[in-house]
C-alpha positions as a Markdown table, in Angstrom:
| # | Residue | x | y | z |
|---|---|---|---|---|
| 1 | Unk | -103.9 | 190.3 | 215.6 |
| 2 | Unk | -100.8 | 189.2 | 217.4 |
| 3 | Unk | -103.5 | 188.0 | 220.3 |
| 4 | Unk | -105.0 | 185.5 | 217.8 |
| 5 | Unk | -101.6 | 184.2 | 216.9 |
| 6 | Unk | -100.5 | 183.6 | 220.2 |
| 7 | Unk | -104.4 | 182.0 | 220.7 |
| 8 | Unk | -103.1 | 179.7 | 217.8 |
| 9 | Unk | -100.3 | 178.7 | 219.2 |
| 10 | Unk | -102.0 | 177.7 | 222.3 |
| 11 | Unk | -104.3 | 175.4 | 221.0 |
| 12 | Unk | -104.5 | 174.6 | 218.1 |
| 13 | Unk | -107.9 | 174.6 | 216.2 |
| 14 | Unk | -108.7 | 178.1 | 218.1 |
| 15 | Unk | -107.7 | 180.0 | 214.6 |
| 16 | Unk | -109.4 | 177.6 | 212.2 |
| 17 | Unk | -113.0 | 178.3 | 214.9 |
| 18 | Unk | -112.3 | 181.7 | 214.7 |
| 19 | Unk | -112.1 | 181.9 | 210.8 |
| 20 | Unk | -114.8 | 179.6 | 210.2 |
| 21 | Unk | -117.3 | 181.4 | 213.5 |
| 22 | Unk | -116.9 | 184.9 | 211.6 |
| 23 | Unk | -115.8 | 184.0 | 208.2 |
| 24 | Unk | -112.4 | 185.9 | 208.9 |
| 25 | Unk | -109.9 | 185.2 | 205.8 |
| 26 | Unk | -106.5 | 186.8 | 206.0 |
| 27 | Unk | -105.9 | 188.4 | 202.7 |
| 28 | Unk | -109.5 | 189.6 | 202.7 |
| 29 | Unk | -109.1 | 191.5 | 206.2 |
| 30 | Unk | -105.9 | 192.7 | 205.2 |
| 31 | Unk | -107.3 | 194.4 | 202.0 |
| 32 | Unk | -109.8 | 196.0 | 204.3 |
| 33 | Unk | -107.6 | 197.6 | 206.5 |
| 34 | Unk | -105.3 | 198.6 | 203.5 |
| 35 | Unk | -108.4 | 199.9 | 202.3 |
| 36 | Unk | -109.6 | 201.7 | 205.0 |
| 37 | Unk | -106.7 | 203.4 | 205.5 |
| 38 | Unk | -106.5 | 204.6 | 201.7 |
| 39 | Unk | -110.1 | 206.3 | 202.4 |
| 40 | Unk | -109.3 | 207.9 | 205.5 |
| 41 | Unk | -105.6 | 209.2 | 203.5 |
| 42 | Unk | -108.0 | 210.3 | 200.4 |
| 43 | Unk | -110.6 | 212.2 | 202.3 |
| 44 | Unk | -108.3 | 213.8 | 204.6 |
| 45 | Unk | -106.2 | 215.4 | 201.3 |
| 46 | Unk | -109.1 | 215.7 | 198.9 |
| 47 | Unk | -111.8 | 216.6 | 201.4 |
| 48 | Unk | -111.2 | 217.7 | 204.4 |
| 49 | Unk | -108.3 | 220.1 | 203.4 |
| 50 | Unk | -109.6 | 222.2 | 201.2 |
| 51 | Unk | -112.5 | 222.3 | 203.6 |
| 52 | Unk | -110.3 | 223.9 | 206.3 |
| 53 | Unk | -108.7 | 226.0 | 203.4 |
| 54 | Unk | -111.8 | 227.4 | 202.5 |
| 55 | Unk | -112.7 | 227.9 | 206.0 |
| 56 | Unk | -109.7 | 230.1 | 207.2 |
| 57 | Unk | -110.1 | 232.2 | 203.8 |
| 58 | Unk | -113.5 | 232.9 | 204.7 |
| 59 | Unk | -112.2 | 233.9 | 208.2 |
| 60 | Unk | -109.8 | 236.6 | 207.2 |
| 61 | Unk | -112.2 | 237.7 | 204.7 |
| 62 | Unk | -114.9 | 238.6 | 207.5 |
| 63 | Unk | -112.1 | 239.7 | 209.9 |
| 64 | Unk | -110.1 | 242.2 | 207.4 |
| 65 | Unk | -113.9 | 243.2 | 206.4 |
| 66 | Unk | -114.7 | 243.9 | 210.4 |
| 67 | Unk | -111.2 | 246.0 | 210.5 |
| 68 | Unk | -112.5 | 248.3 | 207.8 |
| 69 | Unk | -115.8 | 249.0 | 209.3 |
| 70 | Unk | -113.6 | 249.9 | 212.4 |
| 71 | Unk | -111.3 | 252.3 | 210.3 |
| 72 | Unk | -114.8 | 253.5 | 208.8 |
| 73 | Unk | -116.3 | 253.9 | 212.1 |
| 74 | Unk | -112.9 | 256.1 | 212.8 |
| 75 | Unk | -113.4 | 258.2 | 209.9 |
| 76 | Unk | -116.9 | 258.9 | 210.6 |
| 77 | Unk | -115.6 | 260.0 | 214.3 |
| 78 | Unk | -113.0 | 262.3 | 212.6 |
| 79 | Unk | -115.5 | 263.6 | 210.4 |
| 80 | Unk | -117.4 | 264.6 | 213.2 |
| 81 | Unk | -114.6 | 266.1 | 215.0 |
| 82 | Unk | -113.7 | 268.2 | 211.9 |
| 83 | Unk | -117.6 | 269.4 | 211.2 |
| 84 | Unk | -117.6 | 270.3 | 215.1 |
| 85 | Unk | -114.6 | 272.4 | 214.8 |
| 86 | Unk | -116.1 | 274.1 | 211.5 |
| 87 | Unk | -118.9 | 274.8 | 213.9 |
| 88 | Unk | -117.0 | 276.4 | 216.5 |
| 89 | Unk | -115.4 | 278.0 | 213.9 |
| 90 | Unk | -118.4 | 279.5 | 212.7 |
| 91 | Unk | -120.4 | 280.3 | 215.6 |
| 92 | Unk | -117.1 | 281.8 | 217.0 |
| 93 | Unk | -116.8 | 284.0 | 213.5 |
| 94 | Unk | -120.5 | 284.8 | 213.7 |
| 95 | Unk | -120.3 | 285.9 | 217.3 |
| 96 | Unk | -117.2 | 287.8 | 216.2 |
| 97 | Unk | -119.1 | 289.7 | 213.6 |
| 98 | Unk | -122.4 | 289.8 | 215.9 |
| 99 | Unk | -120.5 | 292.1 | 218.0 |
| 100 | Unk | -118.6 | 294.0 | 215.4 |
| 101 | Unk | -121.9 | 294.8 | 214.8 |
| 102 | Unk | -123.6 | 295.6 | 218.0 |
| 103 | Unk | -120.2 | 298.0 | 218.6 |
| 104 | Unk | -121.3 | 299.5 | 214.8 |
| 105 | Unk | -124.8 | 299.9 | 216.0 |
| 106 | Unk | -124.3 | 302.3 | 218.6 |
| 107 | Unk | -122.7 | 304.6 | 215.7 |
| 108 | Unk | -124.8 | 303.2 | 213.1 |
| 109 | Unk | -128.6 | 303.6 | 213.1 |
| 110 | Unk | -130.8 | 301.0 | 213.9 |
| 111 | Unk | -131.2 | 299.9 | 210.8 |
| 112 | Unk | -127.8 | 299.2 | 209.6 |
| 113 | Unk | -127.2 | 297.2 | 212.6 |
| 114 | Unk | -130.4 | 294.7 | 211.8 |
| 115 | Unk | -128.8 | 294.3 | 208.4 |
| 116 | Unk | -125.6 | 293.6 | 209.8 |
| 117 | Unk | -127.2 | 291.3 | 212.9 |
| 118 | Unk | -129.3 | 289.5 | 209.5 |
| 119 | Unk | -126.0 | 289.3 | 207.6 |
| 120 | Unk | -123.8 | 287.5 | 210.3 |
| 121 | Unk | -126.6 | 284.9 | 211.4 |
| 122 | Unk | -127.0 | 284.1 | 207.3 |
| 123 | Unk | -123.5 | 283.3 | 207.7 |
| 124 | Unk | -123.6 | 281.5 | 210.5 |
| 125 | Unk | -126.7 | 279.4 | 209.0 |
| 126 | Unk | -124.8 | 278.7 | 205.5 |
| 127 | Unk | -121.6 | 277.7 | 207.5 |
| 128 | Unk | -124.2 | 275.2 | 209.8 |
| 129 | Unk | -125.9 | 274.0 | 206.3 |
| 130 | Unk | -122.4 | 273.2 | 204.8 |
| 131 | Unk | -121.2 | 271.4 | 207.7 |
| 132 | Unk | -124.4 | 269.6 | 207.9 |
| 133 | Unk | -124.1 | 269.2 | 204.2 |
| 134 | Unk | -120.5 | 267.6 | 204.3 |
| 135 | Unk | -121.7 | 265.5 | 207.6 |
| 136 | Unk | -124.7 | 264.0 | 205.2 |
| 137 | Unk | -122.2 | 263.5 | 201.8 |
| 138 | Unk | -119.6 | 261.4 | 203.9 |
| 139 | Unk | -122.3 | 259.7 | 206.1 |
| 140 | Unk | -124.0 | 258.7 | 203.0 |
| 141 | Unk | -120.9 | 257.3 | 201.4 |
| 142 | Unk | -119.7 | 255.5 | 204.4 |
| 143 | Unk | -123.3 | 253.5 | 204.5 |
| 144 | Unk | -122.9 | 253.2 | 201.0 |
| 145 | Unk | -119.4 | 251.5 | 201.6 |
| 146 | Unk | -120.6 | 249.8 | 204.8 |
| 147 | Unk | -123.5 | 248.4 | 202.4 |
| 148 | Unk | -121.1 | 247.2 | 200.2 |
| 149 | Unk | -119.4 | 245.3 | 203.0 |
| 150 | Unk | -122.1 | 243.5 | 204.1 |
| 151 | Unk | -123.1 | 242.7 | 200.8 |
| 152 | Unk | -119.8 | 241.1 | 199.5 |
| 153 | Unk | -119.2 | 239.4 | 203.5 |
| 154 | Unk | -122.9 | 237.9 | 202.7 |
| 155 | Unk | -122.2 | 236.6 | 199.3 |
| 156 | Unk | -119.0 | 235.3 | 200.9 |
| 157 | Unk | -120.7 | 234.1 | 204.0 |
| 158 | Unk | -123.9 | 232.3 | 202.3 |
| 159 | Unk | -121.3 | 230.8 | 199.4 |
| 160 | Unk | -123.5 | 232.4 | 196.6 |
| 161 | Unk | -123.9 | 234.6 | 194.2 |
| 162 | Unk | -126.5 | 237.5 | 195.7 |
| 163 | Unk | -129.6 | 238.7 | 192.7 |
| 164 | Unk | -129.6 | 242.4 | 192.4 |
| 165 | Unk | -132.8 | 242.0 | 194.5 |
| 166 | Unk | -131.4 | 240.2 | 197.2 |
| 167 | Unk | -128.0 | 243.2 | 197.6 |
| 168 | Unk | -130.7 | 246.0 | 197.2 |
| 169 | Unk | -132.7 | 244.3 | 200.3 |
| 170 | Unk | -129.8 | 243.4 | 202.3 |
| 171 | Unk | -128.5 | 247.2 | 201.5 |
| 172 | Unk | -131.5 | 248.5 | 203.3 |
| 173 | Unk | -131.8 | 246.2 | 205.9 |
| 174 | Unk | -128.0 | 247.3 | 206.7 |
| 175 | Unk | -128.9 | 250.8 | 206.4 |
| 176 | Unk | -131.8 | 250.8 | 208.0 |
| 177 | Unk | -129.5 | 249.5 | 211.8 |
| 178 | Unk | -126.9 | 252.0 | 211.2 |
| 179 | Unk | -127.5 | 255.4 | 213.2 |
| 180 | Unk | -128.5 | 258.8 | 211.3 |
C-alpha cells in the first residue's frame, strides 16, 4: 500500500490509473481486508478450535482405551501364571499321592492300589478341569471387556451411534482375532 503512495507521489496520475485500471476504491478494499480478517478470527475460534478440541479428546480416549487392553493383556498373563501354578500344584499333589499309593500297594493288594492309582488321577483331572475352567471364565470375560472396548473406541472413532447389529458384528469380528 505504502508502494502505491510513494508511486503517487512520484507522478502524479499513477493512483488515479491504478483505481480506474482495477476499479480499486479505498474504503471498499479496506472493508475487505477488515473483513477478511474477521473470517479468518471467526473460523479460527468457532471452527477450527473445537475441531482440535474434539481431536485431542478422541486421542486420549483411544490411548487410555489401548492402556487398558495392556493391563488386560497383563491380567490374562497373571492369570495364566496363577492356573500354571495350580497345575504344578496339582500334578505335584497327585504325584504325591500316586506314590503314597504305589508305597500302599506293596502292602495293600492289587486292588486297593488301582483304586487309589484311579482316585489320585480323578484328582488330578478335576484340579486340570477347574483350572481349565477358571482359565475359560476370565478369558471369556476379558474378550467380553476387550469387545466392549472396541465397541465404545468404534462408536467414538466413526462419531456415531453403533445399532445393536452393528456392536454384535464388530463384537465377533473382535473376538474372532483374539487368541483362544
Amino acid at each position: 500500500m505504502n508502494l502505491l503512495l510513494a508511486a503517487a507521489e512520484v507522478e502524479p496520475g499513477v493512483w488515479e490509473n491504478l483505481t480506474k485500471t482495477f476499479g480499486l476504491k479505498l474504503p471498499f478494499f479496506v472493508a475487505q481486508v477488515i473483513n477478511f480478517f474477521l473470517v479468518i478470527f471467526v473460523l479460527k475460534k468457532f471452527a477450527f478450535g473445537p475441531i482440535q478440541t474434539m481431536l485431542e479428546e478422541r486421542k486420549t480416549r483411544i490411548s487410555d482405551g489401548e492402556e487398558k487392553l495392556k493391563q488386560i493383556e497383563q491380567q490374562l498373563a497373571d492369570s495364566e501364571k496363577h492356573t500354571a501354578e495350580a497345575i504344578a500344584q496339582a500334578n505335584a499333589d497327585a504325584q504325591r499321592m500316586i506314590d503314597e499309593a504305589r508305597e500302599s500297594a506293596s502292602k495293600l493288594s492289587e486292588q486297593e492300589a488301582q483304586k487309589a492309582i484311579a482316585s489320585a488321577k480323578n484328582i488330578l483331572a478335576k484340579a486340570e478341569e477347574a483350572a481349565k475352567a477358571e482359565r475359560a471364565q476370565m478369558v471369556n470375560e476379558l474378550k467380553a471387556e476387550f469387545g466392549k472396548l472396541v465397541t465404545t473406541a468404534t462408536s467414538q472413532v466413526a462419531g456415531k451411534v453403533l445399532t445393536d447389529d452393528d456392536q454384535r458384528r464388530i463384537n465377533e469380528e473382535s473376538m474372532a482375532t483374539l487368541p483362544n
